[in-house]
N, C-alpha and C positions, 0 to 999 in steps of 0.2 A: 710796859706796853700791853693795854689788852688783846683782848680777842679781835679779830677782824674775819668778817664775812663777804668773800667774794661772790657778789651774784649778780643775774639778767634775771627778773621777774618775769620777762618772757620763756625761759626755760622749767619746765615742771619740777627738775630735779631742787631749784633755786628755791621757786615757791614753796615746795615741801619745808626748808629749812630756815626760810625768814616765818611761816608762822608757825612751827615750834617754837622758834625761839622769842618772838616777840608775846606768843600765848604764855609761855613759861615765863614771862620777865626777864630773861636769860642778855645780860647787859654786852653789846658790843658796837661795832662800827661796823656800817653797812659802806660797803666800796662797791660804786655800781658799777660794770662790766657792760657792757654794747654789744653785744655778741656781733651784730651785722654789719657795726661800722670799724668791728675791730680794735677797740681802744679798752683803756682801764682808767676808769675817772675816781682820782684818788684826793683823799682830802677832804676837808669839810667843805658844804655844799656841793662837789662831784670839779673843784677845782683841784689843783695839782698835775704834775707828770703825765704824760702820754707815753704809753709802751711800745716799743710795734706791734706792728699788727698780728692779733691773735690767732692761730693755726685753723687750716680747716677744719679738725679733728676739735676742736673746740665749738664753733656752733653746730657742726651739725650731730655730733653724741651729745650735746646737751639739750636739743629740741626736737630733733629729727625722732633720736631714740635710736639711732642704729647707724654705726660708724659704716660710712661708705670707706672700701678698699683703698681709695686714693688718700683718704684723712688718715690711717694707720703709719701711713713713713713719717708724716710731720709731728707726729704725737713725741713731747719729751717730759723725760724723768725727772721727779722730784728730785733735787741735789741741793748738798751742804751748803754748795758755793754760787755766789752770785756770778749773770753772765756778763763778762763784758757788754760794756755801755757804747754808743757808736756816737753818743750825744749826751747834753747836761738831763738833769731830771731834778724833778722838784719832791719827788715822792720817794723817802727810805724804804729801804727795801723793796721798791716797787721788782726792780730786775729780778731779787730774788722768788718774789709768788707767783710770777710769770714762767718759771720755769712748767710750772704745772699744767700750761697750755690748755685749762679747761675749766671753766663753771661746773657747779659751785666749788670753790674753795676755802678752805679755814687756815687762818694764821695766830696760831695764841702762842705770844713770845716770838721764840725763834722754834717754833713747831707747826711745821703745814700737815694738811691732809685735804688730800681730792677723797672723790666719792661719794655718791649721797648718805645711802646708809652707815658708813664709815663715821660721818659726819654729824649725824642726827645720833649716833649710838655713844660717838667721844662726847657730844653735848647732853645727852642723856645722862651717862655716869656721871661727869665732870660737875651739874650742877645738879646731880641728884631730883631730877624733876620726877613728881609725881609716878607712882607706879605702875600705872594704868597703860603710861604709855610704850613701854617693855617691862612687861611683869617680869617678877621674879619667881613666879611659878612657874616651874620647867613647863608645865601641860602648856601652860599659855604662851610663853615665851618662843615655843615651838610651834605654836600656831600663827605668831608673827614671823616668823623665822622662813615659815612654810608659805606663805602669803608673799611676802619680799623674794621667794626666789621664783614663783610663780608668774611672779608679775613682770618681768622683763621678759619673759617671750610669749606673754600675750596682750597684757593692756599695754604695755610701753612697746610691745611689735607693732601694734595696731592704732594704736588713739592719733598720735603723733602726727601721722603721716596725712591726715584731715585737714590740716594747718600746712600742710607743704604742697601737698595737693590743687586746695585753693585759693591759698595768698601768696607763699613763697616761692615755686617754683614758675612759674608768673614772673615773678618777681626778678627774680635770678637770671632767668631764660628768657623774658619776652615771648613766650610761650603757652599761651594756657592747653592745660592738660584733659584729653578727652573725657567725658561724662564717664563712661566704663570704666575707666580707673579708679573713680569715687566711690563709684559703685562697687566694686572689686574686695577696696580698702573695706568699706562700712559692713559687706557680707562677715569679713574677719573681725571685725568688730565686733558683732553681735553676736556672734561663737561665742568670742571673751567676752563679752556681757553675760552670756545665758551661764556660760559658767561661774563668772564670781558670781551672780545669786543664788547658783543651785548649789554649789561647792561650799563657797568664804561666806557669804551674806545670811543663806537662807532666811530662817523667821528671826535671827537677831538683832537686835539695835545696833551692832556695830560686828565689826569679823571677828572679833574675839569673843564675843558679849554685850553684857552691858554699858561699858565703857571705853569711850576712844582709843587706839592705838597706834603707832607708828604705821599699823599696814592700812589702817585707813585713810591717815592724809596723805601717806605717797598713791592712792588710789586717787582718793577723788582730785587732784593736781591732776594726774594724769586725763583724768576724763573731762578736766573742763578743756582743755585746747580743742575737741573738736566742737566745742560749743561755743567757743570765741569767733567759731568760722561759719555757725549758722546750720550746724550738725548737731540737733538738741537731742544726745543718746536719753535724754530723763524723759522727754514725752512716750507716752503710751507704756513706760513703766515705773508704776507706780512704788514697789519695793525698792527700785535703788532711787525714787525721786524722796519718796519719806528719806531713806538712808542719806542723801545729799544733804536735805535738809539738821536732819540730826546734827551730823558734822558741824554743819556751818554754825550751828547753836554752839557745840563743845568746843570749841576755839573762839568766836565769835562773828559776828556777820560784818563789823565794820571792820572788821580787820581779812576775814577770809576775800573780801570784794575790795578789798584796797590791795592785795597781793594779786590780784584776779584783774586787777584794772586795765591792766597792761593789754592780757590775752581778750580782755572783751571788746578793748577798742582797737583789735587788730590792723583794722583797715589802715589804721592811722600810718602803719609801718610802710607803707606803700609811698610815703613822702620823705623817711629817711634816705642818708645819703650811707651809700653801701660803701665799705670799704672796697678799691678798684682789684686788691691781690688778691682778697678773700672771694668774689665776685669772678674773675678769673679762672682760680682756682675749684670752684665749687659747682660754677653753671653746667661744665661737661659731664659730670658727674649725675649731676640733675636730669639734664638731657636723657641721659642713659634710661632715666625712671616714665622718661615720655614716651618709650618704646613699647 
């Protein structure tokens, strides 16, 4: 059995690791995940088994960027064993990568792992890709090291919540959310903007240097969601609009906007059909963010 990658290209964390791996050549089976209708579409062309439905704590750490207190108790552990079944399934081992309850995930054999960078680091070593992308020079290697832990309490605190703000919580709630709060978000934004170019980016081609690295495409993933929503953080700065640009060159542009598809046509999610337990579950929560 090979590799298997579980992902919603509507999730940043997802995007990060379908184009590493499709930039690297890196051979596997894409299993697309729904995060909002709660399913797992398994098999070739996205037929196969339906799971139940997938945990709160599953879409919203994987898009929100910040588990709400109510997603924490449904979160469950990786384990050896498969869970009971309540019904037939079409898809092996489907029960068992479910236990993982979150996007993205990796199945190579009978070996899982949740996590982004967890994921991006076992596919890194595993197929030996190119060095650039976690150098093997401590200096540098620390400098991606230092980037990845910076970046989850500011660009992934902040980017995210642009996309929840004005398509999802909406969405969720039948509520749209006052202008102030937009406002609020996008101030903390551009804190964590002004710092990754004065910190990670300054006059460099990329955070490390000259060449792409892992801390650069979990950056720029993270900062297109609020430009899916019509939040363009790259007008009026030109340093990280060149820097976007570069990126999309070192990976590629038909591949970075085919990963990107998703988040550019947002609107479109506004006609899916929401899982009713996920929806339940996740609106009150929401609510809470309208106050």
């Amino acid at each position: 059995m090979g590799l298997e990658l579980y992902l919603d290209l509507l999730s940043q964390p997802c995007r990060s690791i379908y184009i590493f791996a499709r930039s690297n050549n890196i051979p596997f089976e894409f299993k697309h995940v729904e995060l909002f209708k709660g399913e797992e579409e398994c098999g070739p062309g996205g037929a196969g088994g339906r799971s139940p439905a997938l945990s709160v704590a599953l879409s919203a750490d994987s898009v929100l960027g910040k588990k709400p207190a109510a997603a924490a108790e449904v979160e469950v552990e990786v384990s050896g064993a498969e869970r009971p079944r309540t019904g037939p399934s079409n898809s092996e081992g489907d029960g068992k990568i479910s236990l993982l309850k979150k996007v993205p995930a990796l199945k190579d054999g009978d070996f899982t792992l949740a996590e982004c960078t967890a994921i991006l680091l076992y596919l890194s070593r595993k197929y030996n890709t190119p060095d650039h992308w976690y150098p093997s020079d401590i200096k540098k290697r620390a400098q991606v090291d230092e980037y990845l832990s910076w970046h989850h309490t500011n660009i992934r605190a902040n980017a995210p919540k642009t996309m929840w703000i004005k398509v999802l919580i909406p969405l969720f709630t039948g509520q749209p959310l006052p202008p102030e709060k937009l406002q609020e978000v996008m101030e903390g934004l551009s804190t964590s903007l002004k710092q990754f170019e004065e910190r990670f980016l300054q006059d460099k081609a990329f955070i490390i240097g000259s060449e792409i690295s892992l801390a650069d495409l979990v950056a720029i993933v993270e900062l297109m969601q609020p430009v899916g929503v019509g939040c363009d953080i790259f007008e009026d700065r030109p340093r990280l609009m060149e820097w976007r640009r570069r990126v999309e060159e070192a990976v590629g542009k038909e591949l970075f906007f085919q990963a990107h598809e998703m988040i550019l046509n947002i609107k479109e999610l506004s006609n899916i059909q929401i899982d009713p337990q996920l929806k339940e579950h996740l609106a009150p929560v929401l609510m809470k963010m309208l106050k």
